[in-house]
C-alpha positions in Angstrom: -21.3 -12.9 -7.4 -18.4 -11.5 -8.9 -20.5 -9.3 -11.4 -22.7 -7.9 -8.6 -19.9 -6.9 -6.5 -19.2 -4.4 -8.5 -22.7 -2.6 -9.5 -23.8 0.5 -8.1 -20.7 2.7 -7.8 -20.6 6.5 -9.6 -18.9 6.6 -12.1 -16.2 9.0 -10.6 -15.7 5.5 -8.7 -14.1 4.2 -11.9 -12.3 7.4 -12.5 -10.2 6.7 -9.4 -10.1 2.9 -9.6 -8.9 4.0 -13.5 -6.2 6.3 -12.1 -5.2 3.6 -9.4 -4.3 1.0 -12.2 -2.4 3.0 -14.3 -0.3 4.6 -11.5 0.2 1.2 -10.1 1.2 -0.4 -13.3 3.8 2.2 -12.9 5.0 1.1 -9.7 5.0 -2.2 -10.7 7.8 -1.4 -13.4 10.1 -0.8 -11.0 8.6 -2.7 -7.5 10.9 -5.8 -7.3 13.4 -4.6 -9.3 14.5 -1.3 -7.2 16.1 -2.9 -4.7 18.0 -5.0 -6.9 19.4 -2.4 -8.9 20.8 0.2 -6.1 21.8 -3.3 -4.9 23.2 -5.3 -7.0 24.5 -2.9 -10.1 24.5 0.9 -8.4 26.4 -1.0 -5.5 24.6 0.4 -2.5 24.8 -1.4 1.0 21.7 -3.2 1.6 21.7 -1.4 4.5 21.8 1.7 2.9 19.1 0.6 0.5 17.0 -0.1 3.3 18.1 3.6 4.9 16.7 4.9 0.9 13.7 2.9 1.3 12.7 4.7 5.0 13.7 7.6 3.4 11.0 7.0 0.9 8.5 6.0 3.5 9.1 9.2 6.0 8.5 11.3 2.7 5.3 9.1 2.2 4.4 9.5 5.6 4.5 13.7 6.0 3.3 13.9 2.3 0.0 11.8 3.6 0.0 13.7 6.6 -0.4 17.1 4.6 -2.5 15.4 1.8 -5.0 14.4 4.4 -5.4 18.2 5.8 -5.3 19.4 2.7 -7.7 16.7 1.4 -10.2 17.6 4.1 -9.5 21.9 3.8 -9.4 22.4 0.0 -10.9 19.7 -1.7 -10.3 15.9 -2.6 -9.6 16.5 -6.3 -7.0 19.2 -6.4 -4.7 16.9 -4.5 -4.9 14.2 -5.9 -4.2 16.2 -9.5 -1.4 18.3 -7.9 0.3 14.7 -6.3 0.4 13.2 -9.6 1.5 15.7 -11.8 4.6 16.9 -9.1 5.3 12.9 -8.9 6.3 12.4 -12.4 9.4 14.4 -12.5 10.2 13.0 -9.1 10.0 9.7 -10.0 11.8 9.8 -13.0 15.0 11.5 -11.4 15.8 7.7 -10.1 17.2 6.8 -12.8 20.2 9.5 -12.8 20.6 8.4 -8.8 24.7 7.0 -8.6 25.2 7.3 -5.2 23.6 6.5 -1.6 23.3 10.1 -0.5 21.3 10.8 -4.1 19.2 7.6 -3.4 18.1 8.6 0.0 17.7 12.1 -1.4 15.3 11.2 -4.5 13.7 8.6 -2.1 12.4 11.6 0.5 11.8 14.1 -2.3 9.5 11.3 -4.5 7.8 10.0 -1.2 6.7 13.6 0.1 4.6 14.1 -3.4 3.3 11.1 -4.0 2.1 10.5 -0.6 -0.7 13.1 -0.9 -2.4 11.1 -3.2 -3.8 8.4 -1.0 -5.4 10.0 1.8 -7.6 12.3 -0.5 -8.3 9.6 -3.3 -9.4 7.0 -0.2 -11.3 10.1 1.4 -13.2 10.7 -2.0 -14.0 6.5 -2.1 -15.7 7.3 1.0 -17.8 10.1 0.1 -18.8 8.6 -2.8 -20.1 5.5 -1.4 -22.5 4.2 1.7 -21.8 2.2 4.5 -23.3 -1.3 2.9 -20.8 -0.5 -1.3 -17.5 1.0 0.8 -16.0 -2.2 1.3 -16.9 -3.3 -2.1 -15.4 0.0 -3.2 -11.8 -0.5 -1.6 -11.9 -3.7 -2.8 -12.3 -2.4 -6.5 -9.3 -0.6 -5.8 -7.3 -3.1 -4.7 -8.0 -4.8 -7.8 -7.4 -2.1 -10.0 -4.0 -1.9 -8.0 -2.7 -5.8 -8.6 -4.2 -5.6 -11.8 -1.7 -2.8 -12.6 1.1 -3.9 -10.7 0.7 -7.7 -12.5 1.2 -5.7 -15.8 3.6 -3.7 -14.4 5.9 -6.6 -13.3 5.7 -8.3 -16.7 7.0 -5.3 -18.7 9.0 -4.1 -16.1 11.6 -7.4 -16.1 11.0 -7.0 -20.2 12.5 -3.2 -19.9 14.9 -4.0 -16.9 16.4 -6.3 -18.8 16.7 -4.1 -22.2 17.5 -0.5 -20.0 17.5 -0.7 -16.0 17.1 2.9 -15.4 14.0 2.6 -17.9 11.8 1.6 -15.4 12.3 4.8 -13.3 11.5 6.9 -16.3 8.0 5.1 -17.5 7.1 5.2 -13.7 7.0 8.8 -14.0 5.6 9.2 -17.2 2.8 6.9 -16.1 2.3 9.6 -12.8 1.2 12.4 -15.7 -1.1 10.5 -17.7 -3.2 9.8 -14.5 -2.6 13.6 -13.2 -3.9 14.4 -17.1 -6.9 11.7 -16.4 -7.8 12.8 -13.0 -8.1 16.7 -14.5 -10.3 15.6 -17.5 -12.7 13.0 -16.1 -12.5 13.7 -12.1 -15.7 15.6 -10.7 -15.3 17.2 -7.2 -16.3 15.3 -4.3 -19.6 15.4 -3.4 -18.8 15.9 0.2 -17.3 19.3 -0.7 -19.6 21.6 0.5 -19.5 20.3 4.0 -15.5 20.2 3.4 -13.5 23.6 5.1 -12.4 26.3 2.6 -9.9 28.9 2.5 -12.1 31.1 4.8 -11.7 28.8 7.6 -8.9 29.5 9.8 -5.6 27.1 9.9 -6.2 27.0 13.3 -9.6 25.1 13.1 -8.0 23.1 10.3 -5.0 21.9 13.1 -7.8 21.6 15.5 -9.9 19.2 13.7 -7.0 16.9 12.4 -5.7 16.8 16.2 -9.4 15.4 16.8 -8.9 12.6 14.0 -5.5 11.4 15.2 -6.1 11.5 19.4 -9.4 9.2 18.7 -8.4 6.1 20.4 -9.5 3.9 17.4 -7.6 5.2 15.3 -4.4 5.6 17.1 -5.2 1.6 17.7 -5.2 1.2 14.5 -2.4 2.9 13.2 0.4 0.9 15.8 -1.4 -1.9 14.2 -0.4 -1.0 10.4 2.8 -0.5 10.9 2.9 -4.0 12.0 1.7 -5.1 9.0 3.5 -2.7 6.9 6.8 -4.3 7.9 5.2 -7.6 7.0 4.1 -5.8 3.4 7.2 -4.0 2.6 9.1 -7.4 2.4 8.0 -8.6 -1.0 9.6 -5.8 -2.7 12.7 -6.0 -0.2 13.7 -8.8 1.4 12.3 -11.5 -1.1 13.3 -10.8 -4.2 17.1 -10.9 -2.8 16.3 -14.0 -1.2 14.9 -15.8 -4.2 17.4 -14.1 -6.7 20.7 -14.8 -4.2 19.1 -18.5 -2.9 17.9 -19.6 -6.2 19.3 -17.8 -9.0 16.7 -16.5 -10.4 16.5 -14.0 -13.4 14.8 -10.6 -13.9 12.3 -12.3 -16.0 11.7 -15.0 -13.7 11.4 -13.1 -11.1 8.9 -10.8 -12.4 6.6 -13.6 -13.8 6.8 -15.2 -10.3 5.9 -12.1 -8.8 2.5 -11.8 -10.7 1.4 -14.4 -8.4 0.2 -11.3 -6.1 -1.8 -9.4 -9.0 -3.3 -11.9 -10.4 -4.8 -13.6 -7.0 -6.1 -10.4 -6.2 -7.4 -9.8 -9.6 -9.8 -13.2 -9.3 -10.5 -13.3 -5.8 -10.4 -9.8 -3.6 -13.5 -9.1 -4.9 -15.3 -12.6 -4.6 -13.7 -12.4 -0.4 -14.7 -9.5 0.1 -18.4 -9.9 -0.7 -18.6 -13.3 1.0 -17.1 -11.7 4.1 -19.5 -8.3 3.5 -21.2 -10.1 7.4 -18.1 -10.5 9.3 -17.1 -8.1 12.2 -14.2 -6.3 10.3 -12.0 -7.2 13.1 -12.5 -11.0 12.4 -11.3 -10.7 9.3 -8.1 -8.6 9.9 -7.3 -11.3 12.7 -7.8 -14.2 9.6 -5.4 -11.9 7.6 -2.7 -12.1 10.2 -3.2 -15.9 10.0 -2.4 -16.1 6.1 0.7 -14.0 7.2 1.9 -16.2 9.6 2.0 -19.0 7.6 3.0 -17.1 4.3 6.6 -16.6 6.3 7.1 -20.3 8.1 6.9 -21.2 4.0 10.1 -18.8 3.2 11.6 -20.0 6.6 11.3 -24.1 5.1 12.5 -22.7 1.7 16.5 -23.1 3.1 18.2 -25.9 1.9 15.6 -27.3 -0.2 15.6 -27.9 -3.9 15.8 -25.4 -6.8 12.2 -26.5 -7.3 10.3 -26.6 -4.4 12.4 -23.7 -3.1 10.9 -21.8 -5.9 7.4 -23.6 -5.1 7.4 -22.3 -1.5 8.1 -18.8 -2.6 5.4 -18.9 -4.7 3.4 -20.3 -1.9 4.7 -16.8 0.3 3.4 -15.0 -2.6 -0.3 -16.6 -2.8 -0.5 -16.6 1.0 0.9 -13.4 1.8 -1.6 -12.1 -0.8 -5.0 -13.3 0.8 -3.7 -11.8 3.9 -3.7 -8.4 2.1 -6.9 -9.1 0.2 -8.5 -9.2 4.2 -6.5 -6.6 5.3 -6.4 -3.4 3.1 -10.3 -2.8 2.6 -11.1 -3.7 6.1 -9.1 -1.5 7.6 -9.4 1.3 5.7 -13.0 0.9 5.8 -13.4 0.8 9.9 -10.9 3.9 10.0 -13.3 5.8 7.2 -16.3 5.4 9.8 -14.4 6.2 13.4 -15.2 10.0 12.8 -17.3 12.2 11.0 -17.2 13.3 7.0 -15.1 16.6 7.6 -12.6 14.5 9.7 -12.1 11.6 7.3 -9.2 12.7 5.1 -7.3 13.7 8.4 -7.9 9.9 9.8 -7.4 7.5 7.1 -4.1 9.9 6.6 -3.1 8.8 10.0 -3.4 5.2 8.8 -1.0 5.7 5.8 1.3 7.6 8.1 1.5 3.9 10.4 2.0 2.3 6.8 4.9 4.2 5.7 6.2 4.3 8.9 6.1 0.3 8.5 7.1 0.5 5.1 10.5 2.0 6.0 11.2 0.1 9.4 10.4 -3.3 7.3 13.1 -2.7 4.9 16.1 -1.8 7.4 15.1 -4.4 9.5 15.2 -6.6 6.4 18.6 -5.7 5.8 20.3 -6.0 8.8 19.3 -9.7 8.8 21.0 -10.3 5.7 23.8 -8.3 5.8 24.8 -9.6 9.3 23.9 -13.1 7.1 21.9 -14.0 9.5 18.8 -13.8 7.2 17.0 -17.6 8.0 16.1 -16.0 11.4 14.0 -12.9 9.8 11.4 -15.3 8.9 10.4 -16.8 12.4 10.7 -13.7 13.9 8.2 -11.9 11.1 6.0 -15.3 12.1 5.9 -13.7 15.9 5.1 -10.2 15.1 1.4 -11.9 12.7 0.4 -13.5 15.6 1.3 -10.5 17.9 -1.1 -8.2 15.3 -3.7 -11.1 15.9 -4.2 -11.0 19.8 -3.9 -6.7 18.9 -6.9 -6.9 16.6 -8.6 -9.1 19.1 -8.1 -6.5 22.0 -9.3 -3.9 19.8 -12.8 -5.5 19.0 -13.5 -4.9 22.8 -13.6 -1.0 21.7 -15.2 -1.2 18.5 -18.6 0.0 18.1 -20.8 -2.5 15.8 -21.1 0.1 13.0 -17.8 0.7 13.2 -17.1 -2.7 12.7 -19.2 -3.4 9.5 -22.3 -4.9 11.4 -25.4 -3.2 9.7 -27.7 -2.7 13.5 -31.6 -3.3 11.9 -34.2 -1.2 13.2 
């Protein structure tokens, strides 16, 4: 099963599922240990941290926005190439960051580049794949991604604990080598003849990314992943604090725990997702904000427990947490990738990455004022209200949902 899930693609498929892993490992480097740093050794309020990491996410957010329009005017593959090879430099200026005000700074800069990347690399998944492979196709990606970031959390608590401010500096580096891959072994988008050019007015270009982000189903969509972007974003905010100040755990520790996300996505996301392929994509997401819901009541039972099973139950967050995202990521994407029509899709699934950043950056902040009011054991229970409260969202939205839409191949 696992071996015919993922026949059939072009090969420009594994171009991007290539780039995806080695940008990823780079974010790896540096995913659980950011925080930590500007935290613990920079001296930054967590607070302000937090404040850093919206920052980050706002930049993420416009950059999408942009990427999409661009994505969807000029061209999949410029983008992309242009994101990565702008990101590099960006990235690696964290490392010279002393200060909050530079943090923040760096955060928005870094964020604003990077983010165009996404929107035109999951437009040209979709154009290069069918109704019955897309899923399969995200879900290659998602592998390529943990596959990355499970590297990138290994050697990143290796070289955090040898040079801390080498992580910021190989994240970058690793942001050229896939802007020099993408420009050797990328082909255009097939979709780009039906794609607006330069002649086309800005006007029309405004007009038709107005169209993709009124469409009811997607604006449904996007309050719904923020939700679960503030559930995401804390696994590279909240928890790693919580296991390092709770249970003393090193750099290395903590990096070989966190492979627990990569690697169960590594051996089952693709597996799921092709025993799933007959669900109504809706069903799925509302399973995924199960996995969530339990994957924070095990944090929450984590207080005042034993080194060991304290450490168990994070691990537990970690493996659950992760087959909610396994549901989640590809499903979504792939119901927002065929709301609207080809010309529209870079403009729509940008709108979806906007809601994630946006998420992204609330999760953090939110995060933080739990535990710097110390008032961090009730962040847990109220993270358990807002899964079920994306659960009875998905459920209303299923009502609206067209059976295509929703992954439901209509015979005949």
């Amino acid at each position: 099963m696992r071996f015919e899930s993922i026949r059939g693609f072009d090969r420009a498929v594994w171009v991007v599922a290539s780039a995806r892993f080695i940008n990823v490992l780079g974010s790896g480097l540096v995913y659980p240990f950011a925080t930590l740093y500007f935290y613990l050794e920079v001296g930054i309020s967590f607070t302000l941290v937090g404040t850093g990491l919206f920052a980050n996410s706002v930049g993420l957010a416009l950059g999408t926005l942009v990427g999409g329009i661009l994505a969807d005017r000029y061209g999949r593959r410029p983008v992309m190439i242009w994101s990565m090879a702008s990101g590099g430099p960006a990235l690696a200026t964290y490392a010279l960051v002393t200060t909050a005000l530079e943090f923040i700074v760096v955060a928005g800069i870094a964020g604003l580049v990077m983010g165009l990347f996404t929107p035109a690399s999951q437009a040209m998944i979709a154009d290069l794949t069918t109704d019955a492979t897309r899923e399969r196709a995200y879900a290659l990606l998602k592998v390529a991604s943990n596959a990355g970031f499970g590297m990138g959390f290994v050697l990143g608590g290796l070289i955090y604990g040898i040079t801390q401010t080498g992580v910021f500096v190989a994240n970058g580096a690793t942001s050229v080598v896939v802007a020099g891959l993408l420009l050797v072994a990328l082909p255009s988008s097939p979709a780009s003849d039906s794609l607006e050019g330069p002649a086309k007015s800005i006007r029309e270009t405004l007009r038709h990314w107005s169209r993709a982000v009124t469409h009811p189903t997607i604006l449904s969509l996007a309050v719904l992943n923020v939700g679960f972007a503030v559930l995401y974003s804390q696994m590279n905010s909240t928890i790693p604090v919580h296991a390092e100040t709770t249970f003393d755990l090193t750099s290395e520790q903590l990096g070989t725990l966190f492979v627990l996300n990569p690697l169960v996505i590594v051996l089952f996301q693709l597996p799921i997702v092709a025993r799933i392929s007959r669900w109504r994509r809706t069903r799925g997401l509302v399973v995924s904000a199960g996995f969530w819901t339990v994957s924070f009541l095990a944090v929450w039972l984590s207080y005042g427990t034993s080194w060991a099973l304290g450490v168990g139950l994070i691990g537990a967050f970690l493996v659950l947490r992760t087959l909610g995202e396994i549901l989640h990521a590809p499903l979504i994407t792939a119901l927002a990738s065929d709301v609207g029509p080809v010309e529209d899709r870079g403009s729509q699934l940008s709108v979806l990455e906007v809601a994630k950043r946006l998420g992204f950056g609330i999760g953090p902040v939110l995060g933080g004022l739990f535990f710097d009011y110390s008032i961090d054991q009730f962040l847990w229970p109220t993270l358990v209200v807002l899964s079920c409260i994306l659960a009875f969202g998905i459920l209303a939205l299923e009502r609206r949902v067209s059976p295509t839409q929703n992954g439901i191949v209509v015979s005949g």
